[in-house]
C-alpha positions as a Markdown table, in Angstrom:
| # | Residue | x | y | z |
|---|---|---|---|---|
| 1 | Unk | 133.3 | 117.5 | 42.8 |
| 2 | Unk | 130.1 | 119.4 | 41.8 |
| 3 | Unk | 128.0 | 117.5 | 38.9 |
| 4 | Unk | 126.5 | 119.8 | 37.0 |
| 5 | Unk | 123.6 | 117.5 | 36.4 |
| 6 | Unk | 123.3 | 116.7 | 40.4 |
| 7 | Unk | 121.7 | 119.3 | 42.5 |
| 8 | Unk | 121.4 | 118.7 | 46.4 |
| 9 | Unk | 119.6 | 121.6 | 48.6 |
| 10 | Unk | 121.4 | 125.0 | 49.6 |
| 11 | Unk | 124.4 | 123.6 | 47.6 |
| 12 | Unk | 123.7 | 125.6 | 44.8 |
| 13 | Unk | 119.8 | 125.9 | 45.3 |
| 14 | Unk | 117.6 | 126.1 | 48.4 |
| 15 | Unk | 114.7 | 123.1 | 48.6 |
| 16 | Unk | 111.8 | 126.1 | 47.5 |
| 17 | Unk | 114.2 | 126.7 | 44.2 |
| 18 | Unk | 114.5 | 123.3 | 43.4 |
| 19 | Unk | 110.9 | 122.1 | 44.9 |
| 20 | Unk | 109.3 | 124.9 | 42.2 |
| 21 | Unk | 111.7 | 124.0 | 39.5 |
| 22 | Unk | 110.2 | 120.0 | 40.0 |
| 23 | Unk | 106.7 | 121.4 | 39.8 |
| 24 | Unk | 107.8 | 122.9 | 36.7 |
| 25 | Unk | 109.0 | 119.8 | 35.7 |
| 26 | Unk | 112.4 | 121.2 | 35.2 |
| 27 | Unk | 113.7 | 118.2 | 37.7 |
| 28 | Unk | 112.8 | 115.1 | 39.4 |
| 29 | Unk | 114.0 | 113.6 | 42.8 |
| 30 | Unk | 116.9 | 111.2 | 42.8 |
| 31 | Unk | 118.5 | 109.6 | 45.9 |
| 32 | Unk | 119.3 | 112.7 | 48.2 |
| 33 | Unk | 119.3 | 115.2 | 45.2 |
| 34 | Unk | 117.3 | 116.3 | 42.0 |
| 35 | Unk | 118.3 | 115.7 | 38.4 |
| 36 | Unk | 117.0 | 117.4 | 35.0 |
| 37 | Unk | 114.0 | 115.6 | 34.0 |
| 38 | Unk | 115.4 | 114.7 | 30.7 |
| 39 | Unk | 119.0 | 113.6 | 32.3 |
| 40 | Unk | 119.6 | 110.1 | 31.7 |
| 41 | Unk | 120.3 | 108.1 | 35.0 |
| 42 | Unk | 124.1 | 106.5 | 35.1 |
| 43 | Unk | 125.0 | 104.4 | 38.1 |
| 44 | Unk | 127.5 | 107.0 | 38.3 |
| 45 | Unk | 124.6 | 109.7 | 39.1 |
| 46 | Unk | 123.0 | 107.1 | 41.2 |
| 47 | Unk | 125.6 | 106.7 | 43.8 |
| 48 | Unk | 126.4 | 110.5 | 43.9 |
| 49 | Unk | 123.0 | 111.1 | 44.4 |
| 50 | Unk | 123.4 | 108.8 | 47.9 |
| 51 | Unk | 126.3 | 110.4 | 49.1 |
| 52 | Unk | 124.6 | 112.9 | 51.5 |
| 53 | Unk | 123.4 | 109.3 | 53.3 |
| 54 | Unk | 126.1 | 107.3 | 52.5 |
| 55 | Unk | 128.9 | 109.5 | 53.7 |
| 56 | Unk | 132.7 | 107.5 | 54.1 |
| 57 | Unk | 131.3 | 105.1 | 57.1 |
| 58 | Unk | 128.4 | 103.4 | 55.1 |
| 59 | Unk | 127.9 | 101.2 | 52.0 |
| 60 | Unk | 125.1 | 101.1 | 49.9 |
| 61 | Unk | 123.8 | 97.2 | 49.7 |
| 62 | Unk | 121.2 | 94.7 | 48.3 |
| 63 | Unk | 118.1 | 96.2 | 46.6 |
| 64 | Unk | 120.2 | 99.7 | 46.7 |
| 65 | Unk | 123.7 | 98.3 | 45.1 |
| 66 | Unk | 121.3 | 96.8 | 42.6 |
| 67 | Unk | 119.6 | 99.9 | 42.1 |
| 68 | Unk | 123.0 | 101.5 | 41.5 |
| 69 | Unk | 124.7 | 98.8 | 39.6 |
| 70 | Unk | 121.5 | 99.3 | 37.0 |
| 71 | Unk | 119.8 | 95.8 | 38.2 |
| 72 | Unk | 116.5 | 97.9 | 38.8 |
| 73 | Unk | 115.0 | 100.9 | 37.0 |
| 74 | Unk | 113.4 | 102.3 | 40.3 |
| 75 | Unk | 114.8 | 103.9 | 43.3 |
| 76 | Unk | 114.1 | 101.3 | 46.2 |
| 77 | Unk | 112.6 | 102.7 | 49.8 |
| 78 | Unk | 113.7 | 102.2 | 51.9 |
| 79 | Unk | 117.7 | 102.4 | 51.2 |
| 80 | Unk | 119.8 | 99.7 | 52.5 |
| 81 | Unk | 122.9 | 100.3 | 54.3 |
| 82 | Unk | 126.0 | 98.5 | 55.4 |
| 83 | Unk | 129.0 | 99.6 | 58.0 |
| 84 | Unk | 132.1 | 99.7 | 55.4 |
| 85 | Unk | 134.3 | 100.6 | 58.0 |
| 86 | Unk | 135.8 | 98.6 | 61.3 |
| 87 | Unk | 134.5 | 101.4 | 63.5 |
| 88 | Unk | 131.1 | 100.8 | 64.9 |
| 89 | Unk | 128.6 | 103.4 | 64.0 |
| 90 | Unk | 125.5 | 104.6 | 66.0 |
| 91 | Unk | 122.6 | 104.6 | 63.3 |
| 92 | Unk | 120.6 | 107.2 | 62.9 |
| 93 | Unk | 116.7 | 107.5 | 63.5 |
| 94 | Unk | 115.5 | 108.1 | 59.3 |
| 95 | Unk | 112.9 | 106.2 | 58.5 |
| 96 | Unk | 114.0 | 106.2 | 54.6 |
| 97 | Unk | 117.0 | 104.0 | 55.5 |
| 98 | Unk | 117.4 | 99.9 | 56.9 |
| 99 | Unk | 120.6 | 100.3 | 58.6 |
| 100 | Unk | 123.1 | 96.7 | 58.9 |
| 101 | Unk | 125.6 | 97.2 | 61.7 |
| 102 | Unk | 127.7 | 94.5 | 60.6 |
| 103 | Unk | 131.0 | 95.4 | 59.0 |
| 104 | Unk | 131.0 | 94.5 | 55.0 |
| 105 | Unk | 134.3 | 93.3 | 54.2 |
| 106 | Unk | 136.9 | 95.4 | 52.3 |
| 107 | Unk | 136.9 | 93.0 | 49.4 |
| 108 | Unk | 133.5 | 92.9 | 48.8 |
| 109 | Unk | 133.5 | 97.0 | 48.8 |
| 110 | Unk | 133.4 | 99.0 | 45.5 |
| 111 | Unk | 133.8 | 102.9 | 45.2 |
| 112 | Unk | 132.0 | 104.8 | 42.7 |
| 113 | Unk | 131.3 | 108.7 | 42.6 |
| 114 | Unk | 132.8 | 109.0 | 46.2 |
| 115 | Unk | 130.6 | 106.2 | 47.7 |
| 116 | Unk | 130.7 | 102.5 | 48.6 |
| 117 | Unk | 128.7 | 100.0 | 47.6 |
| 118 | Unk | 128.8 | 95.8 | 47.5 |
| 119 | Unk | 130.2 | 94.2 | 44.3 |
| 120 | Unk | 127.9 | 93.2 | 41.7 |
| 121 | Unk | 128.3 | 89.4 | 43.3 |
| 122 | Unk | 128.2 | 89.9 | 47.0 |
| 123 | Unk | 125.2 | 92.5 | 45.8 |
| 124 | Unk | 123.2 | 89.5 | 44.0 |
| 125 | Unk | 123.9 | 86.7 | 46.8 |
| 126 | Unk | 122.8 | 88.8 | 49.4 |
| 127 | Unk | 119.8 | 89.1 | 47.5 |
| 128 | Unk | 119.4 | 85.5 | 47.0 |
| 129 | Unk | 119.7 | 84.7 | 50.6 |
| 130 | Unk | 117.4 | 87.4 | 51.9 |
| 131 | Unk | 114.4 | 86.6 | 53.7 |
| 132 | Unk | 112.2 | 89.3 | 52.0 |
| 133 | Unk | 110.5 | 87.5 | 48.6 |
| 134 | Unk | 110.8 | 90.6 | 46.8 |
| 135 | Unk | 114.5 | 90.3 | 46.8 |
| 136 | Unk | 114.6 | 86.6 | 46.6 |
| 137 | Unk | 112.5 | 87.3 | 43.1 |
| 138 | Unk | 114.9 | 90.1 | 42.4 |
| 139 | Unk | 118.2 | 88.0 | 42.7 |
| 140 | Unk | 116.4 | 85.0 | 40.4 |
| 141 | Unk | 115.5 | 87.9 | 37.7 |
| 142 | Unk | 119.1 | 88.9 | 37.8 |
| 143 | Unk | 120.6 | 86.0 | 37.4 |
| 144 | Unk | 118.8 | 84.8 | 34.3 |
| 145 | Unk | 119.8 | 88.1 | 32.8 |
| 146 | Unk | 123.1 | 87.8 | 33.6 |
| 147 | Unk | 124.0 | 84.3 | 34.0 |
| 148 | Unk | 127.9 | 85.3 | 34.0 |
| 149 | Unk | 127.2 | 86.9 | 37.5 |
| 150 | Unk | 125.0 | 84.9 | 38.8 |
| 151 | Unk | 127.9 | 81.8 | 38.3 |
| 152 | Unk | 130.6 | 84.7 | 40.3 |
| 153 | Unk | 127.5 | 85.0 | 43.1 |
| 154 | Unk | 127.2 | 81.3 | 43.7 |
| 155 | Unk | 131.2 | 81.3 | 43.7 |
| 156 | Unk | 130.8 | 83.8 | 46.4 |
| 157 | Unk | 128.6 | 81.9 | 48.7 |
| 158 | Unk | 130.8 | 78.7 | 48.1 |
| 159 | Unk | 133.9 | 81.1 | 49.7 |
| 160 | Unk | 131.3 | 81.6 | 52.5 |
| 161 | Unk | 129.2 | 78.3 | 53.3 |
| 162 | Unk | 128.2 | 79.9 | 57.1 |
| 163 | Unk | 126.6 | 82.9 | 56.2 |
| 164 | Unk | 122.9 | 82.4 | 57.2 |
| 165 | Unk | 120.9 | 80.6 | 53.9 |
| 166 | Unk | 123.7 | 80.2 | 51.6 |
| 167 | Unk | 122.7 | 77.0 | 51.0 |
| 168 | Unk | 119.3 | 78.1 | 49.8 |
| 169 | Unk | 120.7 | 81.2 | 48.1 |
| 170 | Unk | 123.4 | 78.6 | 45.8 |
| 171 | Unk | 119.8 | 76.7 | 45.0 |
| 172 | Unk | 117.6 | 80.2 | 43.9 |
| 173 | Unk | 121.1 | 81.0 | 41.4 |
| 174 | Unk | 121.4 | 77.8 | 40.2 |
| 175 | Unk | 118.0 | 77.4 | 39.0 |
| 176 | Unk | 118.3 | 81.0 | 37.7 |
| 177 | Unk | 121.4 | 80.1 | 35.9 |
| 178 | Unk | 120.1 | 76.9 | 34.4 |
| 179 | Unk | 116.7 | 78.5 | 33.0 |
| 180 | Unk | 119.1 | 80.9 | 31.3 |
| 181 | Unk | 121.0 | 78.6 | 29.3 |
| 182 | Unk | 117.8 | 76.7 | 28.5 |
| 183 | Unk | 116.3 | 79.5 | 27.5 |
| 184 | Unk | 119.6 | 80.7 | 25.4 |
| 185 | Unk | 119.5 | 77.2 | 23.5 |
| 186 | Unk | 115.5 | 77.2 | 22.9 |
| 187 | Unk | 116.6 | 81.3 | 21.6 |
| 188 | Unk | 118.9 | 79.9 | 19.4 |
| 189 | Unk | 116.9 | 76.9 | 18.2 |
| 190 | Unk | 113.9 | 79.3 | 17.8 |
| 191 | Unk | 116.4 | 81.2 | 15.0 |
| 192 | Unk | 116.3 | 78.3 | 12.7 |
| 193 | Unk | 113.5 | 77.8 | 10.0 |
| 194 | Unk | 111.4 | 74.6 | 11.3 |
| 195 | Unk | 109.6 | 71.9 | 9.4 |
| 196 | Unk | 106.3 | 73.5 | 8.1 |
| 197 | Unk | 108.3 | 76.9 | 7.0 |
| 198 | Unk | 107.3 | 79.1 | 9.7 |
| 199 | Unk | 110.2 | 80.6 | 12.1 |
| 200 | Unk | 110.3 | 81.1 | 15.8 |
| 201 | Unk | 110.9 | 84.0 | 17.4 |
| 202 | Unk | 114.1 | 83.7 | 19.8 |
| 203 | Unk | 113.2 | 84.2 | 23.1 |
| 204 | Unk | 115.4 | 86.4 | 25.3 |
| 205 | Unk | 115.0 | 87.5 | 29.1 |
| 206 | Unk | 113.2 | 91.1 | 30.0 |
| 207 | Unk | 114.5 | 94.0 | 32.1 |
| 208 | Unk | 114.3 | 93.7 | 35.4 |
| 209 | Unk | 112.4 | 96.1 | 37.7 |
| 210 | Unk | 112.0 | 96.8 | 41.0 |
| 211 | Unk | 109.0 | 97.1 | 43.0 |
| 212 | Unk | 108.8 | 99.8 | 46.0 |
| 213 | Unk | 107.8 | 99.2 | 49.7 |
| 214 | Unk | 106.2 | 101.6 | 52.0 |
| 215 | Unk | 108.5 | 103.4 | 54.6 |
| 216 | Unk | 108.8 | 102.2 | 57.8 |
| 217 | Unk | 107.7 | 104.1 | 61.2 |
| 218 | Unk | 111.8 | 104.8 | 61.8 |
| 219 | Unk | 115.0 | 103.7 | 61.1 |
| 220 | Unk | 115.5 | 99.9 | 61.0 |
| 221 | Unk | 119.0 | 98.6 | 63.1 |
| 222 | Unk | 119.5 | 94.9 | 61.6 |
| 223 | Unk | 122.6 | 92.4 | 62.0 |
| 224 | Unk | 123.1 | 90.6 | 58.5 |
């Protein structure tokens, strides 16, 4: 299916059209494609734009499932990349993708827009085990703002005790999780008029963003 809000080169456009329509700033760059500049960004749009990358063999995961499932306003690079299927895949050399030859399992796969990704909760604990800071912050950011998922992460890693740092991943959620709720109750008490007359301002948790790294020299080829 054609969106008529996705464009990809020599689909409908060749990359001069569609480079001079950006410097007109008719559109702007989005995963493998261009989008109108005043097109609001879906998670639908997001994983379409992918799909020239993504294809049927590969799953988008960590920083670009949370891209995709609207965890982070910015497109991450490099894209992160998973085997979905059982067939082993020879990565390619493309220095704007991490590639994980390990095989994500079929119930941790969802399918949007023609593409796969990692569930919202294999998504966040693979964020919260990483080794990379960045995505350590990421996953405690994303658990405050959505407690609900970061409980259904920490479920996940209790299904899955020997995947390497679950231990420390369940710890980085359940501190998330906990600062939540205390910040939901000091919210709630912040509502109510205090001695003195003057009234607190609840407190709630910010958007979450993503910061971008510099592209590597080629295509990464990493085990989870």
């Amino acid at each position: 299916m054609v969106s008529p809000f996705l464009f990809f080169v020599d689909e409908r456009l060749s990359l001069a059209e569609l480079s001079a329509a950006c410097l007109d700033g008719l559109l702007v760059p989005l995963g493998e494609g261009f989008i109108p500049a005043d097109a609001v960004e879906t998670p639908w749009m997001r994983a379409r734009s992918l799909l020239p990358l993504l294809g049927e063999r590969w799953a988008a995961v960590r920083r670009t499932a949370a891209w995709i499932h609207g965890a982070v306003d910015e497109e991450p690079f490099p894209h992160h990349v998973q085997r979905a299927g059982s067939t082993r895949v020879r990565a390619r050399s493309d220095a704007r993708v991490v590639f994980h030859d390990v095989r994500l399992e079929p119930a941790d796969i969802r399918s949007l827009a023609g593409v796969h990704l990692s569930s919202p909760e294999r998504t966040l604990a693979d964020l919260a085990r990483s080794g990379d800071e960045g995505e350590v912050a990421l996953a405690r950011e994303w658990a405050r703002h959505d407690p609900q998922l970061g409980n259904a992460a920490a479920s996940w890693l209790a299904r899955h005790p020997r995947f390497p740092h679950a231990r420390r991943a369940a710890a980085v959620l359940s501190a998330a999780t906990v600062a939540a709720e205390a910040a939901r109750h000091g919210g709630a008490d912040g509502e109510r008029e205090p001695e003195g007359g003057g009234i607190h301002e609840p407190t709630g948790v910010g958007p979450v963003r993503a910061s971008t790294g510099m592209p590597a020299a080629g295509a990464v080829s990493t085990a989870l």
